[in-house]
VOGU-3710 file (C-alpha; in Angstrom, 3 decimals, decimal comma):
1> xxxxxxxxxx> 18,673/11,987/-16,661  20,236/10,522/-13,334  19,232/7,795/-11,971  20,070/5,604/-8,522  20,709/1,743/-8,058  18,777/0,680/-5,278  19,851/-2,820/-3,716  16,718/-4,689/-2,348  17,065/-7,235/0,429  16,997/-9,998/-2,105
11> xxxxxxxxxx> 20,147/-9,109/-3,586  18,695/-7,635/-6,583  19,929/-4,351/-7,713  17,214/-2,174/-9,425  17,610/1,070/-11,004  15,800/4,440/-11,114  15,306/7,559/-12,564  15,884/10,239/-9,896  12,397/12,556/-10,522  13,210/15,731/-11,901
21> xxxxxxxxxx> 13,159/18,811/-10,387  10,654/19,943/-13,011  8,205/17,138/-12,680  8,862/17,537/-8,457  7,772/20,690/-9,172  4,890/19,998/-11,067  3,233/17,782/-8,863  3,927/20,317/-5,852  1,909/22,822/-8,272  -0,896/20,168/-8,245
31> xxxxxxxxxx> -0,702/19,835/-4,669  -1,423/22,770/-3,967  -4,113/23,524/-6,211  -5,579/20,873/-5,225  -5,767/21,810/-1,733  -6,765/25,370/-2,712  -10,002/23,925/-4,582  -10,273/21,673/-0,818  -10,437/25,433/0,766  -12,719/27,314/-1,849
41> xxxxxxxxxx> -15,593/24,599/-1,585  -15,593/24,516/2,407  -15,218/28,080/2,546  -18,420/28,461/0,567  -19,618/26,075/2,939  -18,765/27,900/5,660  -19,935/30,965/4,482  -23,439/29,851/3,586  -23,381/28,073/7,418  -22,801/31,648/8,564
51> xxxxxxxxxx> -25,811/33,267/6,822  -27,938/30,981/7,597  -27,291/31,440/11,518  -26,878/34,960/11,588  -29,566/37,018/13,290  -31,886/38,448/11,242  -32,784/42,311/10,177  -28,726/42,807/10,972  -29,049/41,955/14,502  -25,453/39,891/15,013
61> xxxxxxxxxx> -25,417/39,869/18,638  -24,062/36,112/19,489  -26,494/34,877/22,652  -25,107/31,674/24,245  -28,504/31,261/25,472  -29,901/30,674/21,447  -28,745/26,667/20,479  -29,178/27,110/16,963  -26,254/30,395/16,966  -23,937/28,010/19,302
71> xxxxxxxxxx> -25,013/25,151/16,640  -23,693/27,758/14,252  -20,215/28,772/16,148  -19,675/24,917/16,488  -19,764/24,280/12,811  -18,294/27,474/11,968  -15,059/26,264/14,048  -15,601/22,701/12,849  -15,210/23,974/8,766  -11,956/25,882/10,003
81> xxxxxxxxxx> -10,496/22,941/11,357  -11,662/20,997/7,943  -10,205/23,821/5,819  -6,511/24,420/7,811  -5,650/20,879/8,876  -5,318/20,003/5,208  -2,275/22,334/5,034  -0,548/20,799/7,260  -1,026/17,206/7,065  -1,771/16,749/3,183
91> xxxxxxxxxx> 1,911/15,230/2,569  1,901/12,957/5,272  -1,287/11,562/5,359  -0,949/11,158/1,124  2,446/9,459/1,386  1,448/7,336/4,273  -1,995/6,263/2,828  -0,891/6,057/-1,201  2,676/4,302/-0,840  4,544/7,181/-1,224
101> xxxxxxxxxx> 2,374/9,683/-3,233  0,746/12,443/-3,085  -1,888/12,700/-5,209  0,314/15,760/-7,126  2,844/13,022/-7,441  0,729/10,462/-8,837  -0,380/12,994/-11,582  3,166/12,861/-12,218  3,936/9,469/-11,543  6,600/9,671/-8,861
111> xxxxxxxxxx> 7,230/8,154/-5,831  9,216/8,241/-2,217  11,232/5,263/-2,037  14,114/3,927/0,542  17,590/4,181/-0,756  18,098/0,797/1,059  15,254/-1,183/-0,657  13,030/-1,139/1,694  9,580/-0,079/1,911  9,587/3,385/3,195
121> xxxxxxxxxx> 7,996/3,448/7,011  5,749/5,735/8,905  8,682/7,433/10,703  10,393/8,250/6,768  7,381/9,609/5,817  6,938/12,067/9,030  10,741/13,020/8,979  10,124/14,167/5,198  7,063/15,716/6,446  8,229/17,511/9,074
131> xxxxxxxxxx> 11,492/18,826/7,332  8,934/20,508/4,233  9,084/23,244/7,055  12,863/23,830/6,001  12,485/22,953/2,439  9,414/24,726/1,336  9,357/26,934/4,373  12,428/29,424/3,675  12,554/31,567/0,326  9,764/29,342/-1,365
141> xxxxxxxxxx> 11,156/26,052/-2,032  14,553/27,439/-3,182  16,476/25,513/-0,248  14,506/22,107/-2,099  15,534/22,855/-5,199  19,109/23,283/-4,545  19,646/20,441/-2,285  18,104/18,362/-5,419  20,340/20,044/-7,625  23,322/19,469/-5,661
151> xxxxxxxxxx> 23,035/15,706/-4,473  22,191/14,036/-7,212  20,162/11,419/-6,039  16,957/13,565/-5,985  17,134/14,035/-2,355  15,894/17,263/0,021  16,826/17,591/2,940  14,063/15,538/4,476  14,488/12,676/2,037  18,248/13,029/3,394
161> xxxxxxxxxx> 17,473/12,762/6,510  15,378/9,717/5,796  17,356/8,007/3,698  14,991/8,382/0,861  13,846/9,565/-2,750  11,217/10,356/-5,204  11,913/8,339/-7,888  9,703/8,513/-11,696  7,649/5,635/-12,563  7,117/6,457/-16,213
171> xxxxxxxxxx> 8,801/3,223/-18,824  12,759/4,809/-19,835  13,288/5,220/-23,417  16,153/3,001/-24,734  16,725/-0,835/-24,583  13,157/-1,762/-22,447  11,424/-0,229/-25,169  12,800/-3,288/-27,498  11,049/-5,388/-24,521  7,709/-4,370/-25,180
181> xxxxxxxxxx> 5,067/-6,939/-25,905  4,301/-7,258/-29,562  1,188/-7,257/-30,318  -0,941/-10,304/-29,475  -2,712/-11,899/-32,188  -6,434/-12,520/-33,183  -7,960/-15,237/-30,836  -5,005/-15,259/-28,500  -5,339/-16,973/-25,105  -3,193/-15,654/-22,109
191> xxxxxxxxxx> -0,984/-18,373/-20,581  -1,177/-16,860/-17,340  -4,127/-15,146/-16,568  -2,876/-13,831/-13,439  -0,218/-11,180/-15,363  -3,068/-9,120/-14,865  -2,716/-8,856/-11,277  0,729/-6,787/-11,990  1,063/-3,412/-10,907  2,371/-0,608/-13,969
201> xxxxxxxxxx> 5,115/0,014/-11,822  5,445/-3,958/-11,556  5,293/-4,021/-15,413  7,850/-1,493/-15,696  10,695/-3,421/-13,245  9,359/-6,458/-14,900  10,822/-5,041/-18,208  14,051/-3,316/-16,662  15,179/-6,091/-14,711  14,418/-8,271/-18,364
211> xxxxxxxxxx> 16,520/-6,315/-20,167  19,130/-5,970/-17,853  19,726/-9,451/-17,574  19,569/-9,811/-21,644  21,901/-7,222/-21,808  24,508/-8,726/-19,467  23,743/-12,024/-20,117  22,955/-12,518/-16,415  21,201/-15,898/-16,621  20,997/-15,131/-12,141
221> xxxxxxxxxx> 19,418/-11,891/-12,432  17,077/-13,883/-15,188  16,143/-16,668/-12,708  15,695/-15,147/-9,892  13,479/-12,518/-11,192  11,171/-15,369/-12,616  10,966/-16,706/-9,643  10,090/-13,824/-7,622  6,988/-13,660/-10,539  6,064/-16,810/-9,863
231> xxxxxxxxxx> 6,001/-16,119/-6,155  4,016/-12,987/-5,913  1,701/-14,508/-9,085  1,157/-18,286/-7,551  1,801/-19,647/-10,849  4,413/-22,473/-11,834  6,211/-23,249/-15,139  8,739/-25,541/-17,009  9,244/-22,595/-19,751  12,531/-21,110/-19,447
241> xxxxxxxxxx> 13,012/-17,900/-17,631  13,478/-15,735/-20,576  10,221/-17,258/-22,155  8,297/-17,143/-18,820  9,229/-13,215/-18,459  8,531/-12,218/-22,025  4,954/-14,269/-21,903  4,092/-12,764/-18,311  4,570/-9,260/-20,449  2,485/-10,257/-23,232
251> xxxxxxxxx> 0,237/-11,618/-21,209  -0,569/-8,794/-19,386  -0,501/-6,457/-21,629  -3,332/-8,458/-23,659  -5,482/-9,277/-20,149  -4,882/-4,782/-19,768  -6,392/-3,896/-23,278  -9,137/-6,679/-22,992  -10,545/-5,415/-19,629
//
């Protein structure tokens, strides 16, 4: 599976899997269903709106003069802006709302992310959005599919032209699976209750960055990712880093299966 190395502005290099084209397509599938249950349930709606403002005994003569038909028209147009604007604006509004997901892609646990380390902005988001017109727009996603194909960093062309990609959030099979938290015993007390305050996808570079310093012996990359922990937890501790990181894990994963 590729994968990218993303350099954050802290100097710490981080490293992805690229989301597949399978699971990209997936969540689009999901997307779009999703949106096409939105439609089905306002069109009923809508259609129920309409028979109960038509005229009765077949007369369907529309008289501007009768408030309760223009009552009618108004809602009638109101449900097909509520049904169509979806179409259009799903992506954006999703990514911009749900840092970087749609809900298709939270299904499948992706995410947009800046090449750069940054946190993707509201003008990455539209320039993705408005290039879907190319990429989806033209022979059914094919042009998509082959820019992601081609690249190799998971990128269409509107993640291209904003310097972005959808990355997978799930845990990678191989050394980080030797860094999961055994299993805590009877009567155990978290050191730091506030490991439950991580994120999954917090969890998950919690355990890559772990066993990428283990593996390289990179006491730095060790320290500095304990502190940034301790930081964004508001804890302090005299354990070493190693110990601090591998208790933070089995910390939270306890504090997760008790709540």
């Amino acid at each position: 599976m590729a994968t990218i190395r993303i350099h954050t502005t802290q100097n710490v290099t981080l490293e992805y899997e690229v989301a597949s084209i399978g699971s990209r397509i997936v969540a689009t599938i999901l997307d779009y269903l999703i949106l096409l249950a939105w439609s089905g349930l306002w069109l009923v709606i809508a259609l129920a709106v309409v028979l109960a403002t038509s005229g009765k005994g077949g007369h369907s003569n529309l008289s501007y003069r009768n408030p309760a038909e223009l009552l009618g028209v108004a809602l009638a147009v109101l449900l097909g802006i509520i049904i169509v604007a979806p179409f259009f604006f799903y992506n954006l509004a999703c990514e911009i709302f749900f840092n970087g997901q749609s809900l298709g892609k939270k299904a499948q646990h992706l995410r947009v992310v800046r090449l750069d380390g940054t946190a993707p902005r509201l003008g990455d988001y539209f320039l993705r959005w408005l290039l879907r017109i190319v990429d989806f727009g033209f022979g059914y996603g094919v042009i998509a599919v082959v820019t992601i194909a081609l690249n190799g960093k998971g990128q269409r062309l509107g993640d291209l032209a904003a310097g972005t990609s959808v990355i997978s959030l799930r845990a990678r099979p191989g050394p980080l699976a030797d860094l999961a938290p055994p299993a805590a015993p009877i009567g155990y007390e978290p050191v730091f209750a506030q490991a439950a305050d991580l994120s999954d996808h917090d969890v998950t570079l919690l355990r890559q960055l772990l066993g990428r310093g283990l593996q390289h012996e990179n006491h730095l990359l060790l320290h500095e990712t304990a502190t940034k922990i301790k930081q964004l937890l508001h804890v302090s501790s005299d354990l070493p880093d190693e110990a601090f990181l591998r208790t933070i894990l089995r910390d939270h994963a306890h504090l997760v299966t008790q709540a």
